[in-house]
Structures are given as structure tokens and as C-alpha cells.
C-alpha positions in Angstrom: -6.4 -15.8 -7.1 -5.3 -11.8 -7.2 -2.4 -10.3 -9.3 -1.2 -7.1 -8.1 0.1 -4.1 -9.6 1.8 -1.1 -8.0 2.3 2.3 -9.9 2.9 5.7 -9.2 5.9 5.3 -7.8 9.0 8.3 -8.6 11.8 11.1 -7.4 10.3 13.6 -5.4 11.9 16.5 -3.0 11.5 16.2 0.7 8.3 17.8 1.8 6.3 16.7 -1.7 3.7 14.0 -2.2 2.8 10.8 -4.6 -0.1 8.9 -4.8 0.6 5.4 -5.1 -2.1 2.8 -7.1 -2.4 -0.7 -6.9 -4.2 -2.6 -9.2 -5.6 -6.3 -8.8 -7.4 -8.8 -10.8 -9.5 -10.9 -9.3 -9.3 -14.6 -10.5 -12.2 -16.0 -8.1 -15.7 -15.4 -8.0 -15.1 -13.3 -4.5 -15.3 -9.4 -5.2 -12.6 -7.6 -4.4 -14.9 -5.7 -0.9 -13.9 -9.5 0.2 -10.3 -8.8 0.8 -8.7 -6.4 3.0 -5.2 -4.7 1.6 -2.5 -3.1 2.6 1.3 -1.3 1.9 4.5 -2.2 3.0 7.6 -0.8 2.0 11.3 -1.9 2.2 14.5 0.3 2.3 18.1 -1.3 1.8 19.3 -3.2 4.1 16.0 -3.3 6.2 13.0 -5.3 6.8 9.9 -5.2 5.4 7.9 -3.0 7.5 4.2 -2.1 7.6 2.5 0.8 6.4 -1.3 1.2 6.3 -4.1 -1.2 5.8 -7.5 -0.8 4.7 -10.6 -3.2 5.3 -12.6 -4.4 2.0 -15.3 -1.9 2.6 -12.8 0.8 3.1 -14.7 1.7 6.9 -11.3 0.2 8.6 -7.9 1.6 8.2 -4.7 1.0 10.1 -1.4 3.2 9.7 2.0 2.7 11.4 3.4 5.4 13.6 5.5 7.0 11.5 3.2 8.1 8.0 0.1 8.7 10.6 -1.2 12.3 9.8 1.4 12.2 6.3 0.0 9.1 4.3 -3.8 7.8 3.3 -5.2 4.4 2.4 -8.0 4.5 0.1 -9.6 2.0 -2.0 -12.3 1.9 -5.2 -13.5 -1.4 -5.3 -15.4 -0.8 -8.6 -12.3 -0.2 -10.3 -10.4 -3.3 -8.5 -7.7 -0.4 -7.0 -6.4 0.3 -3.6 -4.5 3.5 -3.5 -1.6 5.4 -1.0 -1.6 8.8 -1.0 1.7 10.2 0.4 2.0 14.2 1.4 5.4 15.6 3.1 7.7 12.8 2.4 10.9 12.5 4.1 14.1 10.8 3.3 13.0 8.2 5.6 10.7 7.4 3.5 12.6 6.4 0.5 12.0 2.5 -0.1 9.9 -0.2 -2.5 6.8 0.2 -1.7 4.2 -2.9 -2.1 0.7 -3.8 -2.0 -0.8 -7.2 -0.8 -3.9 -8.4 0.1 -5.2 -11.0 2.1 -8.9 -12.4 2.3 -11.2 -11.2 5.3 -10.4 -8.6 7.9 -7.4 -6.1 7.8 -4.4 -6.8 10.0 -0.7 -5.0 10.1 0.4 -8.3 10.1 2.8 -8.6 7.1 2.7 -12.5 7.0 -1.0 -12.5 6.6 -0.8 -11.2 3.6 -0.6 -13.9 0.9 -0.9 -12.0 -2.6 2.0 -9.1 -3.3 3.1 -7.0 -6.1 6.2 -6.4 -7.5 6.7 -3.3 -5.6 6.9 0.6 -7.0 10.6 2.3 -6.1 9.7 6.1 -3.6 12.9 8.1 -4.0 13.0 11.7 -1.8 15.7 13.8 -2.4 16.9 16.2 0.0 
């Protein structure tokens, strides 16, 4: 029902920021405020670990410990897009990020989540 597309991904230095975009069509007559969405990111060797989250109306947002303060979730549901904005990166933070999406209410629960993207490489150099 929803095809996902991250972008934005790249190299940056430790201390510098991206802004990550994903993209969804919609193939169902729900509107995209009907799903809630979320990041996820994977580093070598690691699980799949949860990020932030954003309710469809944007008025909920949920962010793991570690990119609280750092990283933003934001969406623009007229242009089908949710969005991670990521200031003073660290080398912990290098990984594949993804977008999913589930329908209804946000959660940080990563099985929940039954549409992904392909995922969008973060590389910080130090």
C-alpha cells in the first residue's frame, strides 16, 4: 500500500548535520496523516535499532535516548514526506538509516512497522 524512499543520506565530519527525506506513495485511498512513521538505522554487525517516530498529524514524536536534543522528526503530509534532521553527528552514528511506516498511532516498536525503504548510508568521519 506505501513505497518508501529515503534520501539525503552522505559523508559528513563529526559535529556536522544532514537532513534525511523520505518519500512515500500512497497506493490506498487512506491519506498519508493516517499513518504514523518513523527511522531506524542499522550499523555493521548490529541490530536494527530505533530512532524517532512521528504520529500522522505530526503532534506526537518519540526519540531514542541517544539522538534526543541532536536529531528531529518532522513530516509534510501535503507533500507525502517525512523527514530526519540530524545536527552534531557522531561516529556512533554512522549506519543505514530507514524509514517505515505503519497505519494508526506511532510506536518505537520496530516490528510494527510494516512498509520500509531501502535505507540511505550516514557516514561521520572523525
Amino acid at each position: 500500500q506505501v513505497q518508501l524512499v529515503e534520501s539525503g543520506g552522505g559523508l559528513v565530519q563529526a559535529g556536522g548535520s544532514l537532513r534525511l527525506s523520505c518519500a512515500a506513495s500512497l497506493r490506498t485511498f487512506s491519506t498519508y496523516a493516517a499513518y504514523a512513521a518513523g527511522w531506524f538505522r542499522q550499523a555493521p554487525g548490529k541490530e536494527r535499532e530505533f530512532v524517532a517516530a512521528i504520529s500522522g498529524s505530526g503532534g506526537t514524536t518519540y526519540y531514542t535516548d541517544s539522538v534526543k536534543g541532536r536529531f528531529t522528526i518532522s513530516r509534510d503530509n501535503a507533500k507525502n514526506t517525512v523527514y530526519l534532521q540530524m545536527n552534531s553527528l557522531k561516529p556512533e552514528d554512522m549506519a543505514v538509516y530507514y524509514c517505515a511506516v505503519k497505519f494508526g498511532y506511532a510506536t518505537m516498536a520496530i516490528v510494527e512497522y510494516g512498509y520500509w525503504g531501502q535505507g540511505t548510508q550516514v557516514t561521520v568521519a572523525s
